[in-house]
C-alpha positions as CSV (number, residue, x, y, z in Angstrom):
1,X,112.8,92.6,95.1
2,X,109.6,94.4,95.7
3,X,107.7,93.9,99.5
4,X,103.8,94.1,99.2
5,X,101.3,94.1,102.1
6,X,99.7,90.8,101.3
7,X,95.3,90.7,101.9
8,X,93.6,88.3,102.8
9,X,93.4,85.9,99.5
10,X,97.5,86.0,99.8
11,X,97.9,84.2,103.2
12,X,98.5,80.6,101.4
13,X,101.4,82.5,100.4
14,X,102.7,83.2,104.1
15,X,101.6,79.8,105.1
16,X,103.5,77.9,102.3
17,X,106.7,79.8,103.2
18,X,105.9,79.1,106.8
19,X,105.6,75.4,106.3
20,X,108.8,75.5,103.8
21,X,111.4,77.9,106.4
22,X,110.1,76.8,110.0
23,X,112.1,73.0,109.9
24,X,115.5,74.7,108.9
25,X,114.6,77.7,111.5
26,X,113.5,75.0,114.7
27,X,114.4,71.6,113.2
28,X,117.4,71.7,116.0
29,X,115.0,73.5,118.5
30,X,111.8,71.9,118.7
31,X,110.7,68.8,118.6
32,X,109.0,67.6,115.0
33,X,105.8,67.6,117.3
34,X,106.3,71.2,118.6
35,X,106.5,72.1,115.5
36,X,104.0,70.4,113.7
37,X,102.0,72.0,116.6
38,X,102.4,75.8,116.1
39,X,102.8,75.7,112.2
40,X,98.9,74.3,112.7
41,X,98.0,76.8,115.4
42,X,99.6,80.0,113.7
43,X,99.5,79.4,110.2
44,X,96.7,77.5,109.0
45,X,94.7,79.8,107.0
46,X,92.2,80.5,109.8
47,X,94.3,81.8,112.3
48,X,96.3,84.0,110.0
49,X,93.1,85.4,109.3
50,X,92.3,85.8,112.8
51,X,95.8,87.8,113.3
52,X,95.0,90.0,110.5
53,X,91.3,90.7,112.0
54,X,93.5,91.2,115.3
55,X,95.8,94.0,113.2
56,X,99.0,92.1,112.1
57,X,99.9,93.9,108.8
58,X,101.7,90.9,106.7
59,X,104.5,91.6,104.0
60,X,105.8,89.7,101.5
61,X,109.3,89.8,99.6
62,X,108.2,89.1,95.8
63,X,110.4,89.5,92.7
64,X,109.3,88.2,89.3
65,X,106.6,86.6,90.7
66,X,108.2,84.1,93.4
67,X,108.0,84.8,96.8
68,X,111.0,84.1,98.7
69,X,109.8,85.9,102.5
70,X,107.1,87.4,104.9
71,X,106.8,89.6,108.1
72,X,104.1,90.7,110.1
73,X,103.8,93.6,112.3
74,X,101.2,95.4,114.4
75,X,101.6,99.0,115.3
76,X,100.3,100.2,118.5
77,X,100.5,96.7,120.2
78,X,98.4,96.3,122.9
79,X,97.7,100.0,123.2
80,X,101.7,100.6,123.9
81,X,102.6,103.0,121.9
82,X,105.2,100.3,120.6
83,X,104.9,98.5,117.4
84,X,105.5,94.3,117.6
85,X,107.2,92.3,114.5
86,X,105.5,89.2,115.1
87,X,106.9,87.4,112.2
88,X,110.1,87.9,110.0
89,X,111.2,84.8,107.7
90,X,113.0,84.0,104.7
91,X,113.5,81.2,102.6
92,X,116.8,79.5,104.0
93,X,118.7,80.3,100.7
94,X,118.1,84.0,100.5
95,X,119.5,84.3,104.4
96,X,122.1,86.7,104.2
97,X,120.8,88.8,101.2
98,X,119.5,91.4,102.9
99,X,116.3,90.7,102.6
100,X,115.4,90.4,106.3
101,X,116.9,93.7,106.6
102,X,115.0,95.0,103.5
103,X,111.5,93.4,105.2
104,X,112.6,95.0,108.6
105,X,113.2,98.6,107.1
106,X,108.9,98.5,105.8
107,X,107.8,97.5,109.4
108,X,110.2,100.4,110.8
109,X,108.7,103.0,108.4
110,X,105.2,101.8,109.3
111,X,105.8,101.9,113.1
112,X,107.0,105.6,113.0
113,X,104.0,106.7,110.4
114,X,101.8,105.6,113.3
115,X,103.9,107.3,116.0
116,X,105.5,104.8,117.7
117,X,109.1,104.9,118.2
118,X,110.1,101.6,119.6
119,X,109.7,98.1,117.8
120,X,109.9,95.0,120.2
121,X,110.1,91.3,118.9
122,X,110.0,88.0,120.7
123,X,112.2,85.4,120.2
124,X,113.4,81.7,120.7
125,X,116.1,82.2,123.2
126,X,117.8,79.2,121.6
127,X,117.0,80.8,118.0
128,X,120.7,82.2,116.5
129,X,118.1,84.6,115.1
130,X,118.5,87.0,117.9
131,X,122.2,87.5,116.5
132,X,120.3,89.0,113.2
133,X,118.2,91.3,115.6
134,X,121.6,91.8,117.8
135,X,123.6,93.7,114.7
136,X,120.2,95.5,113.6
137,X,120.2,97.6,116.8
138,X,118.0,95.3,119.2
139,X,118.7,94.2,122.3
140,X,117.4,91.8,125.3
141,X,115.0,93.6,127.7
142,X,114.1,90.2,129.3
143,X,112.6,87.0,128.8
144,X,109.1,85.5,128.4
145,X,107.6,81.8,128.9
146,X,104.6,81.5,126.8
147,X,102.1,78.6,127.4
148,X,100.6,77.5,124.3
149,X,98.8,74.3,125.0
150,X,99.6,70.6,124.4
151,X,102.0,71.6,126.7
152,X,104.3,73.4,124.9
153,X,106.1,76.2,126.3
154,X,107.7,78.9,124.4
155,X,111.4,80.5,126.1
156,X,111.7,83.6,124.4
157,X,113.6,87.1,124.8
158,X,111.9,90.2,124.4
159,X,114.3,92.4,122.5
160,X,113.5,96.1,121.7
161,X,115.3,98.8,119.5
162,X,114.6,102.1,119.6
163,X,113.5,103.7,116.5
């Protein structure tokens, strides 16, 4: 399993996996609208390209030429001193693998080549996701609602980990 940093002409790839992962990650969260909302709103090509103008770094998990994950980070978010994992997703059948962990180790080694020495996430606070974060050293430093139009609201925790 090799992770690369993906460019520009290799964001079908995170939007595919997006589309494919995202019902078996929210399918007993979100409503099918919710979801069809923000799969539009943060994954059509556009707006990934917009996050990567904005500095999200994306990775992907690739072996023999299938791609079976992706993260995105940006270091220094918001002038923090703290680098964000905005994204970290696998293909349901790889879950338990190791390859979150394995996608989670390049985004730690990135955040302390650029100095920064804590990585903070968001997640659903109804996500069993946070368990993942939980045994990788994260934990909940509060929680965040997040408008995001159509009037859908986000309930997340902020977890951090020390790096």
């Amino acid at each position: 399993m090799r992770i690369l940093q993906a460019d520009k002409d290799q964001l079908y790839i995170v939007r595919d996996l997006a589309y494919t992962i995202w019902p078996d990650a929210y399918g007993e969260i979100l409503s099918e609208a919710q979801l069809d909302y923000m799969l539009e709103n943060f994954y059509a090509i556009p707006a990934l390209e917009m996050q990567m103008e904005n500095h999200h770094v994306f990775l992907l998990a690739e072996e023999n030429g299938v791609f079976y994950g992706f993260a995105s980070y940006e270091v220094n978010c918001n002038a923090t001193g703290k680098t964000k994992l905005h994204k970290i997703y696998v293909l349901p059948e790889t879950q338990g693998k190791g390859l979150g962990k394995l996608l989670l180790a390049e985004v730690e080694k990135a955040a302390l080549q650029a100095g920064n020495r804590i990585l903070f996430l968001n997640v659903n606070r109804y996500n069993i996701a946070q368990e993942f974060y939980k045994r990788l050293g994260f934990d909940i430093v509060h929680e965040e609602d997040i408008e995001i139009g159509n009037g859908y609201l986000m309930e997340d925790f902020v977890m951090e980990k020390p790096l």
